[in-house]
N, C-alpha and C positions, 0 to 999 in steps of 0.2 A: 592640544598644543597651545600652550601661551604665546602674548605676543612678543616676551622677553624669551623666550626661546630662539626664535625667528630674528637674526641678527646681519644686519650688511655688512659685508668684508671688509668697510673701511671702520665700521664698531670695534670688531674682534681686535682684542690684544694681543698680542704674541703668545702669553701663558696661557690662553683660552681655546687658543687656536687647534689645539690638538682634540678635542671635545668636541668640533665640529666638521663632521668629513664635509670634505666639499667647498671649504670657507678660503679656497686661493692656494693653498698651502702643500701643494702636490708632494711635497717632498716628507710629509709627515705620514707615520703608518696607519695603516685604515680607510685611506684613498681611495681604493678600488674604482673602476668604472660602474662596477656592480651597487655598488652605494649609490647609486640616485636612479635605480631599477630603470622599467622598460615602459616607454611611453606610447600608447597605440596610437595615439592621433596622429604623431611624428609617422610612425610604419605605414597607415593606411592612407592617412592626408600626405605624403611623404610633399610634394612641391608645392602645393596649396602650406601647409605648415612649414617650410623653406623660407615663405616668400613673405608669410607674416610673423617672421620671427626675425627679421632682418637680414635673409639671404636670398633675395629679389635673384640675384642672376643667378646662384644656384638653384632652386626652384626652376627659372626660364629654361636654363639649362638642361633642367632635367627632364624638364615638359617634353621639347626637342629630341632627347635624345631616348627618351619613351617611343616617339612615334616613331622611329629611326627601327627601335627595336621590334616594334612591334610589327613591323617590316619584315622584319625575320621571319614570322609567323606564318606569312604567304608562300616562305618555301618550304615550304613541309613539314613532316613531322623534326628534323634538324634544327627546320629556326625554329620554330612552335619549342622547342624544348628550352633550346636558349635563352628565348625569352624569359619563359617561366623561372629560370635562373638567376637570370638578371633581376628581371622584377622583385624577387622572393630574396637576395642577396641584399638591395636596395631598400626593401624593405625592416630590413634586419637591422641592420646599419644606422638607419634614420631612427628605430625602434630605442636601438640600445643608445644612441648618441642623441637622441633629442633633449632628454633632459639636462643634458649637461649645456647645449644648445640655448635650450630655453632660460635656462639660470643665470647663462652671459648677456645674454640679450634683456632679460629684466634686472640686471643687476641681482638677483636672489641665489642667496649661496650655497642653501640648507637643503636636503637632500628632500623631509616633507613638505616644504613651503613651496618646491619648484613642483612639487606634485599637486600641490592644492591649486597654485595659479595654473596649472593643466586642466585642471577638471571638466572646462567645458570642452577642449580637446580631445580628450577621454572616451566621454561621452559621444561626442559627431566621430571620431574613431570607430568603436561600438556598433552604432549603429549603420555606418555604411558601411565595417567590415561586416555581417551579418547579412544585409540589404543586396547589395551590390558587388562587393570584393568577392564574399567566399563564391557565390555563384558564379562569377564570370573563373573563378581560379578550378572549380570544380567541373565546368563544360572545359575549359581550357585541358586539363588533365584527358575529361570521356575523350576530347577531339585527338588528342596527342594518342592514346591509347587503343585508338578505331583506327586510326588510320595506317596501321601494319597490312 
């Protein structure tokens, strides 16, 4: 991708506008959410990536209200379940809604350009979902599943 491809919202002209999903322009067709796909670091860093994308109190927030949930967990297989819902909902959400997230927060409009300045997000994504995530989500399930 060129770097004339890659344009700031306050470049694009109105006749161009249509050419670029994502470039401010909601009301034009080809919008979709789906156009600037799914962002792992946003799913797996979900308040960590909150909080260095410019949403400090959503992040703090969410920290909070993690350990709240996670609270649940000590009553049984009930909370243990909720959680897993919660968490797994939250994570979805931040998933699909980050890069639209991250594109407001750097100014970048274009559905590959908000993916390329992801990259290293991506990446620490990746590898602590692998590392860390799947496994604690994977006991979390045996736990929930034994305890009948």
């Amino acid at each position: 991708m060129d770097s004339e491809s890659i344009q700031r919202q306050d470049e694009i002209r109105p006749e161009e506008a249509g050419e670029f999903r994502g470039s401010g322009h909601d009301d034009l067709p080809g919008n979709e959410p789906e156009d600037f796909g799914f962002n792992i670091g946003a799913a797996v860093l979900t308040p960590l990536w909150l909080m260095f994308h410019g949403r400090i109190l959503t992040g703090i927030l969410l920290i909070i209200f993690s350990f709240f949930a996670r609270l649940l967990g000590l009553l049984g297989a009930g909370g243990l379940f909720l959680y897993l819902i919660i968490v797994l909902a939250v994570m979805g959400w931040a998933g699909f809604a980050g890069n639209r997230i991250a594109g407001k927060h750097k100014n970048i409009y274009h559905p590959e350009a908000i993916q390329v300045s992801e990259k290293g997000w991506t990446t620490a994504g990746i590898i602590v979902g692998i590392v860390i995530v799947l496994p604690m989500m994977l006991y979390n399930f045996y736990i929930l599943f034994t305890l009948r």
